[in-house]
NUGU-797543 format. One line per field, with one value per residue (C-alpha): residue number from 1; residue in three letters; chain; x, y, z. Coordinates in Angstrom, 1 decimal, decimal comma, always signed. Last residue first. Layout:
<sites>
pos (NUM:...)
code (ala:...)
unit (A:...)
px (X:...)
py (Y:...)
pz (Z:...)
</sites>
This chain:
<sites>
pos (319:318:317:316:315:314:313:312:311:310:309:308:307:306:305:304:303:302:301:300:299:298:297:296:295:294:293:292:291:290:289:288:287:286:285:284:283:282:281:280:279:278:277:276:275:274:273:272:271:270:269:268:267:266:265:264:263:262:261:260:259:258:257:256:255:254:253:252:251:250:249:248:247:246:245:244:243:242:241:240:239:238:237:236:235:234:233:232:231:230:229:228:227:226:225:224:223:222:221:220:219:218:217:216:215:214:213:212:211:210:209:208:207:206:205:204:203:202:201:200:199:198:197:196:195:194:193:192:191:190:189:188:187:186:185:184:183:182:181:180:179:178:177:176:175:174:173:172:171:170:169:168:167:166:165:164:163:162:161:160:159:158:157:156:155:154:153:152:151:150:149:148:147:146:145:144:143:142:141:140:139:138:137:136:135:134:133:132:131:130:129:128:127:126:125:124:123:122:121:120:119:118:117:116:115:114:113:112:111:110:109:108:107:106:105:104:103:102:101:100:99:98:97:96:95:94:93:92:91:90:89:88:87:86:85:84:83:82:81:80:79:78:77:76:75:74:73:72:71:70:69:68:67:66:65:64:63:62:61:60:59:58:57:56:55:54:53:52:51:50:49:48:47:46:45:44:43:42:41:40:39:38:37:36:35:34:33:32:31:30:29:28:27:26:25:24:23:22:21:20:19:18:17:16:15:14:13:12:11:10:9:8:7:6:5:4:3:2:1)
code (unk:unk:unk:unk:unk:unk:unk:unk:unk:unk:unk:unk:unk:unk:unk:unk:unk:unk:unk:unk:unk:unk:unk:unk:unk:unk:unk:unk:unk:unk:unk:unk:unk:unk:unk:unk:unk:unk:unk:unk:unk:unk:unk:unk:unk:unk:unk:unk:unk:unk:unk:unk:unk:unk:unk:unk:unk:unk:unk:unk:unk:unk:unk:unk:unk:unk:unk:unk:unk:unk:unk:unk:unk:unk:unk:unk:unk:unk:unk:unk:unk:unk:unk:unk:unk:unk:unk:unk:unk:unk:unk:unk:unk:unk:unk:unk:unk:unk:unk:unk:unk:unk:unk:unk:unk:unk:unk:unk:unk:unk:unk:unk:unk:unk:unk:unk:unk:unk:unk:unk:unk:unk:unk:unk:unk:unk:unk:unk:unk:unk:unk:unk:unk:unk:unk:unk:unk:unk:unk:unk:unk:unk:unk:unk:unk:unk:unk:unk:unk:unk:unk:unk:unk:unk:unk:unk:unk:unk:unk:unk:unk:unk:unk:unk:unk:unk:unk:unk:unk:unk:unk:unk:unk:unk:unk:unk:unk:unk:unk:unk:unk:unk:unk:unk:unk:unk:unk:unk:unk:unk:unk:unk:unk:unk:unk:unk:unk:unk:unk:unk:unk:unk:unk:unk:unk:unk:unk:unk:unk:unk:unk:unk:unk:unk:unk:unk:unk:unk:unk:unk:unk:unk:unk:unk:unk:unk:unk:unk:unk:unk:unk:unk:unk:unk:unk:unk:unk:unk:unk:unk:unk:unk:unk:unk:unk:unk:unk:unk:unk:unk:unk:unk:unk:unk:unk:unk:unk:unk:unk:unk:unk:unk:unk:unk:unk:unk:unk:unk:unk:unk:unk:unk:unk:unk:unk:unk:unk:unk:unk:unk:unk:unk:unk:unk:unk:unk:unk:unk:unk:unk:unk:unk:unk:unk:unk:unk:unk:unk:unk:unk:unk:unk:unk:unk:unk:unk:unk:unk:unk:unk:unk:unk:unk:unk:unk:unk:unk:unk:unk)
unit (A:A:A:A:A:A:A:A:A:A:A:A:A:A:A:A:A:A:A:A:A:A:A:A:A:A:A:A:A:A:A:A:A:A:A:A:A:A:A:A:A:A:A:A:A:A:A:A:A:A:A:A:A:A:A:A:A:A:A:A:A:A:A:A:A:A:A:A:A:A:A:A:A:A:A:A:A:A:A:A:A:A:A:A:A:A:A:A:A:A:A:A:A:A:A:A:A:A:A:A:A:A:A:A:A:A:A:A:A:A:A:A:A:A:A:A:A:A:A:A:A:A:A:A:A:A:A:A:A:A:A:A:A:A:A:A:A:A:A:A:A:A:A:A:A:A:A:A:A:A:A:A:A:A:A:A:A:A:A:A:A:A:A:A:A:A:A:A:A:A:A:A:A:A:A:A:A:A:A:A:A:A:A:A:A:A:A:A:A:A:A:A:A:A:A:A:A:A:A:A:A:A:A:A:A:A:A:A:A:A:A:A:A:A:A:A:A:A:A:A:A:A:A:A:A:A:A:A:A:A:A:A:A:A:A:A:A:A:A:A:A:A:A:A:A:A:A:A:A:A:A:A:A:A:A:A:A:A:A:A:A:A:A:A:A:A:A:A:A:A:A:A:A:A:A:A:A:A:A:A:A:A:A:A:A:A:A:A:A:A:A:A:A:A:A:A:A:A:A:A:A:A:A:A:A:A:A:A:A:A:A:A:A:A:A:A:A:A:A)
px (+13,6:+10,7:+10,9:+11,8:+8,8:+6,4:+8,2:+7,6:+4,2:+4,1:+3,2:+0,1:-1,3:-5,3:-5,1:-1,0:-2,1:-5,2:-3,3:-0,5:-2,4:-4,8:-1,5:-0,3:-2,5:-5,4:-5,9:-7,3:-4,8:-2,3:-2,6:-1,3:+1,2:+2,6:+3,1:+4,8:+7,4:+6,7:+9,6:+6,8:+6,4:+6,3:+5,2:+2,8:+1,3:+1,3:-0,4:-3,2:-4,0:-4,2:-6,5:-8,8:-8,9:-9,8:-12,8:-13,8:-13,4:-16,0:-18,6:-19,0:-17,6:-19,0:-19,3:-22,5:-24,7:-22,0:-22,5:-25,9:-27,1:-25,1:-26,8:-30,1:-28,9:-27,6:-31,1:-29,8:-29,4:-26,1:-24,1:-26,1:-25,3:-21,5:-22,1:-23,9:-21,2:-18,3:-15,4:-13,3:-9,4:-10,4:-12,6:-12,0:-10,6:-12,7:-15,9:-14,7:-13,7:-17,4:-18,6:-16,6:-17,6:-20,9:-21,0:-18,1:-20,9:-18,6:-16,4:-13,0:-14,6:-15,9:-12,9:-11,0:-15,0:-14,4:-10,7:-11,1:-13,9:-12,3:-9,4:-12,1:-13,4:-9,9:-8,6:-11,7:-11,4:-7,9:-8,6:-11,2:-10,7:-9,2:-5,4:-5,3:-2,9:-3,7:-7,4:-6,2:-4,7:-7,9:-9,7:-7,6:-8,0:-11,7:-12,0:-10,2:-12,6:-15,4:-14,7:-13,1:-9,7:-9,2:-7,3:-6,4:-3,1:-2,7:+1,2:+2,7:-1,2:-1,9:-4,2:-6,8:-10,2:-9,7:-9,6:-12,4:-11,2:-7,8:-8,0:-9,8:-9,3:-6,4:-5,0:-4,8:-2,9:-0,7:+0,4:-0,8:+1,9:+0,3:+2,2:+0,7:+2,1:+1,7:+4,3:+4,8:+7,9:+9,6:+9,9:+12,7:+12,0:+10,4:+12,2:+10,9:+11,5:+8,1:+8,6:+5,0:+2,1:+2,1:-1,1:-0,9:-3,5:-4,3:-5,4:-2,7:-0,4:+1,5:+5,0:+5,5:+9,1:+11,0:+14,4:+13,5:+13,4:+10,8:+11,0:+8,1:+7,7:+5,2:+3,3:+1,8:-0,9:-3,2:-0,9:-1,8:+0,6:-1,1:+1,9:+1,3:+4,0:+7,4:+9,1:+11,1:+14,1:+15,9:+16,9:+15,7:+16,2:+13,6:+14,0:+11,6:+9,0:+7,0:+3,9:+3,7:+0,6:+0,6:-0,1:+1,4:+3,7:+6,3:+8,9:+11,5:+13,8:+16,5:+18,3:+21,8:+24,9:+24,8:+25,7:+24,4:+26,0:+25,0:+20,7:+21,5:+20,5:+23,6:+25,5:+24,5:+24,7:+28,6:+30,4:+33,7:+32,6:+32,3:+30,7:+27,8:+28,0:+27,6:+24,8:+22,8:+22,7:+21,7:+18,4:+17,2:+14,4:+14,0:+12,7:+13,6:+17,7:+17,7:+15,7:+18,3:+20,9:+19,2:+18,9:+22,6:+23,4:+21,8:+21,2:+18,4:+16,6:+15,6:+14,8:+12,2:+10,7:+10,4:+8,7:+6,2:+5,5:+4,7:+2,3:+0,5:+0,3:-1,4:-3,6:-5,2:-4,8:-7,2:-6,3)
py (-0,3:-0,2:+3,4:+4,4:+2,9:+4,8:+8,0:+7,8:+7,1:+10,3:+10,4:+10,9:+7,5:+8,2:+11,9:+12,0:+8,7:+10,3:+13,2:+11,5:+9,1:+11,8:+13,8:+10,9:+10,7:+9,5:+7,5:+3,6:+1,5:+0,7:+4,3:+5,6:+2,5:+3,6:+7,1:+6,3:+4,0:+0,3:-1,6:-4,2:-5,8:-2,8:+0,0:-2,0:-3,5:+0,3:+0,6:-1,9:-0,4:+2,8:+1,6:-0,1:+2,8:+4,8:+2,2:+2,3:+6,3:+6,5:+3,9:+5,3:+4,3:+2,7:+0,0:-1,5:+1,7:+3,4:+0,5:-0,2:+3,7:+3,6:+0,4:+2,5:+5,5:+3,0:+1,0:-3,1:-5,5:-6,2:-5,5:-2,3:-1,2:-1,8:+0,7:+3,5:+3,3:+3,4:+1,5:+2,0:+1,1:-1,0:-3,2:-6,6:-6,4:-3,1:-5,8:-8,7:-6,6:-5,0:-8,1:-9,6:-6,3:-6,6:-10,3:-9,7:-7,6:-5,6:-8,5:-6,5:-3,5:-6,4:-7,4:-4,2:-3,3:-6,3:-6,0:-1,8:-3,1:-5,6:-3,4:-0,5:-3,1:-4,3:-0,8:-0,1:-3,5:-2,4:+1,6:+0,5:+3,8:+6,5:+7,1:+9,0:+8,0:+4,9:+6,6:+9,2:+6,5:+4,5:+7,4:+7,7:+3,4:+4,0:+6,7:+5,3:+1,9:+3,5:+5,9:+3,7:+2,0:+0,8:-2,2:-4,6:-6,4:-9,8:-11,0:-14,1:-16,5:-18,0:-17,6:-16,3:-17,9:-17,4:-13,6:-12,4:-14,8:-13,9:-9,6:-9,6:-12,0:-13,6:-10,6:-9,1:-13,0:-11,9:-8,5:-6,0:-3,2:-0,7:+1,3:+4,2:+6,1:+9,5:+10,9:+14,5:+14,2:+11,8:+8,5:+6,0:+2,6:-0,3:-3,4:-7,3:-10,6:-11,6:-14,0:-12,3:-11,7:-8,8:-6,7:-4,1:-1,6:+0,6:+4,3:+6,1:+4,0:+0,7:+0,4:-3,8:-4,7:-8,2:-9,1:-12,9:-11,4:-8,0:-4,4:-2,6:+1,2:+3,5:+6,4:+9,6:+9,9:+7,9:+4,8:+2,0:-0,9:-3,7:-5,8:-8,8:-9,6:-11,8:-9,3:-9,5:-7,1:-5,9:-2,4:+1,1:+4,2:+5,7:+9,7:+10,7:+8,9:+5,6:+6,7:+4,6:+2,7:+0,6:-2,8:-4,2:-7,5:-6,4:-8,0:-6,9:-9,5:-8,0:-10,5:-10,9:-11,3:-7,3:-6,9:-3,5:-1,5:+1,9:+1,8:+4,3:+1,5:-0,6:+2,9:+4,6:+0,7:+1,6:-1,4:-3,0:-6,5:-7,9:-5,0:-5,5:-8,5:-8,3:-5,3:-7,9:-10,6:-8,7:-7,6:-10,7:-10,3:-7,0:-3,5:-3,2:-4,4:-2,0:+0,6:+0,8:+0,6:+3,9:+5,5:+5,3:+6,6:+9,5:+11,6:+9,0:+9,1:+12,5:+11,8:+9,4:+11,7:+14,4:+12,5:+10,6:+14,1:+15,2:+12,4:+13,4:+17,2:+16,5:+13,9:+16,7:+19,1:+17,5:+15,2)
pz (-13,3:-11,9:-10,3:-14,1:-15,9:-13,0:-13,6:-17,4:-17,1:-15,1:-11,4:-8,6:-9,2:-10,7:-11,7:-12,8:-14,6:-16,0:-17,1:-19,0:-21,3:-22,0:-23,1:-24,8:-27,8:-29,0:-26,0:-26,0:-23,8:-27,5:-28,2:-25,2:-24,8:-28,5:-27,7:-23,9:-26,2:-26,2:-24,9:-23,1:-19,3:-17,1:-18,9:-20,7:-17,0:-16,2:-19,7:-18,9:-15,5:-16,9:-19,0:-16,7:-14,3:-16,7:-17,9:-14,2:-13,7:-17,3:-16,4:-13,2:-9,9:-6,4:-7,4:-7,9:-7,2:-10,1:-12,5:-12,1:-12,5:-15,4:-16,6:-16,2:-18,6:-21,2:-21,3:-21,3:-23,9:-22,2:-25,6:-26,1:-22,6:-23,6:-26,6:-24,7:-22,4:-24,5:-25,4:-28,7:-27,7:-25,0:-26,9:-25,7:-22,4:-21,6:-22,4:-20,3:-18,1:-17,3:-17,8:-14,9:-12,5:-13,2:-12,2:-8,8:-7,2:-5,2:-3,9:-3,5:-1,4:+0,9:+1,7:+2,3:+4,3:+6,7:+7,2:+8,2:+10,5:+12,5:+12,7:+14,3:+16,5:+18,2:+18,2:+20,2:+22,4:+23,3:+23,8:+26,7:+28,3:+26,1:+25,8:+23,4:+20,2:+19,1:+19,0:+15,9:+13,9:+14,5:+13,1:+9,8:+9,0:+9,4:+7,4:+5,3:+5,2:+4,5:+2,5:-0,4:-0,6:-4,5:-4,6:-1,7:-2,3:-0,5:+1,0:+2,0:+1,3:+3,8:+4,1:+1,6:+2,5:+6,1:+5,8:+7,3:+10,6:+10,4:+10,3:+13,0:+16,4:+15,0:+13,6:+17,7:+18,4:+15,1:+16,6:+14,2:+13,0:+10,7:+8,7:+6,9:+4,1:+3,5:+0,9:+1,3:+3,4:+0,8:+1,1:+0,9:-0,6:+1,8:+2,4:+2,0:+3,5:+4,6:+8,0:+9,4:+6,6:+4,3:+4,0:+1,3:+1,1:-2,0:-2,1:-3,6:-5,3:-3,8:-6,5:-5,7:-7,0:-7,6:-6,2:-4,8:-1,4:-1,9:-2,9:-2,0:-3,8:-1,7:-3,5:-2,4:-0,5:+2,1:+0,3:+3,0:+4,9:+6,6:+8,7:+10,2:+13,2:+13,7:+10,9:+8,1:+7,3:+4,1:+4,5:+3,2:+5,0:+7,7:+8,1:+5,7:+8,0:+7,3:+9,2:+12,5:+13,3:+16,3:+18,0:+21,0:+21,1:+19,0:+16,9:+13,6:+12,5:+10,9:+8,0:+9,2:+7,3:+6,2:+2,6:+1,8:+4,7:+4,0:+4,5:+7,5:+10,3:+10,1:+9,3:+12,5:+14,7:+13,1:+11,9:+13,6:+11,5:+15,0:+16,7:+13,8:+14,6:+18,1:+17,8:+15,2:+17,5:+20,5:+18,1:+17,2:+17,9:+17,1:+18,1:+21,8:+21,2:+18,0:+19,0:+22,5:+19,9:+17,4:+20,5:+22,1:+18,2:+18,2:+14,7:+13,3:+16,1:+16,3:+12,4:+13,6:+16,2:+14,4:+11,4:+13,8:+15,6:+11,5:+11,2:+14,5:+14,0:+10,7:+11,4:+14,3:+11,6:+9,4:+6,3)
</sites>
């Protein structure tokens, strides 16, 4: 990320933790931020609590849900400063991992840990709260009023709606690029910015769909095969399977995807352990071996490589 992305993101953490300390602007963001925003302030008058504690993640057993609004659209990094507490919202809201990792937790209690490079669009009414972050962590919000998703974001993804919230896997060039120069343009104040933000969200939803229909055939063999031989798989011996020249299928893959053989079958382990992790008592040892390592330290330095953590650490944030 350049030092134009830079100077941004770290304005978005000054101002947040501005904000944080003064308490005449965390009411005014209060009343301007959500619609219901008078009806918080009088309860929270009510039950003689602070608007500093309402917004400092202390009060855990607030009577009101938060309803966050806006009519404009906007990306806002989710600062250092911003605490966790249970809200919904009137808009769409696509979140992206640029770096680092982002832990959802939702309504009925469960947990969504985003990784870098994967997009989470939740639609308006989702009851959910976002973790704490730390500084290095680069996650990117992006509010989308639903008449500006209407014109974007709802007509590429017809097919899915509605559907509370759709995961996109695997953000390539494209599309980051993308999502980093629209960033940059919310911020000038160049003539016909609307119809710019308008093209580049149009973009962003075209190429997060497309990424996830890559040749759907190659992809389906190629789990198919991981699914069955995850402990032994190879390229030379999938190619076999397909009846096809190992050096040509590689091409395939990689022209296909994106990916070779090797990342995709990584990807499919790790994949398989985190679901481990998750689901199973199986120590770190056993998962290695159960996703096809030989022993934990390949284990461990594709998921530092792929998510940025330890096994252990993902367990743990689960928990």
């Amino acid at each position: 990320m350049n030092n134009t992305f830079s100077t941004i993101l770290n304005k978005h953490e000054n101002d947040d933790n501005r904000q944080a300390n003064i308490e005449e602007l965390i009411t005014a963001a209060i009343k301007n931020e959500f619609a219901n925003g008078k009806e918080i302030l009088d309860t929270a008058e009510s039950l003689s609590i602070s608007v500093k504690d309402f917004m400092s993640g202390k009060i855990t057993d607030f009577p009101i849900v938060p309803i966050r609004q806006s009519d404009e659209f906007y990306i806002k990094k989710h600062t250092e400063s911003q605490v966790p507490y249970i809200h919904s919202h009137k808009f769409y809201e696509l979140i992206y991992v640029h770096q680092g990792k982002c832990l959802q937790q939702f309504k009925d209690g469960s947990k969504l840990c985003l990784t870098k490079g994967q997009c989470l669009l939740l639609s308006p009414n989702t009851i959910h709260k976002i973790e704490k972050s730390k500084r290095s962590d680069i996650i990117l919000k992006f509010v989308i009023p639903c008449s500006l998703f209407k014109q974007t974001g709802g007509k590429i993804l017809s097919d899915r709606l509605p559907a509370t919230t759709i995961l996109f896997e695997d953000v390539y060039e494209t599309a980051e690029f993308a999502i980093l120069k629209l960033l940059q343009e919310q911020s000038c104040s160049a003539q016909y910015k609307d119809l710019i933000i308008q093209s580049y969200l149009t973009i962003i939803f075209t190429e997060l769909v497309n990424l996830q229909k890559y040749d759907i055939a190659i992809e389906i063999m190629l789990n198919d095969y991981f699914n069955e031989n995850i402990k032994t798989a190879s390229l030379a011996e999938f190619a076999a399977s397909q009846n096809y020249n190992a050096n040509y299928i590689s091409r395939l893959i990689k022209t296909r995807t994106g990916k070779s053989f090797t990342e995709l079958l990584n990807l499919y382990r790790i994949n398989r352990a985190k679901q481990l992790l998750t689901e199973s008592n199986l120590t770190i040892e056993n998962i290695a071996f159960e996703v096809g390592y030989s022993n934990t330290s390949g284990l461990y330095k594709q998921f530092l490589s792929i998510l940025g953590m330890k096994p252990s650490e993902y367990r743990n944030i689960l928990k």
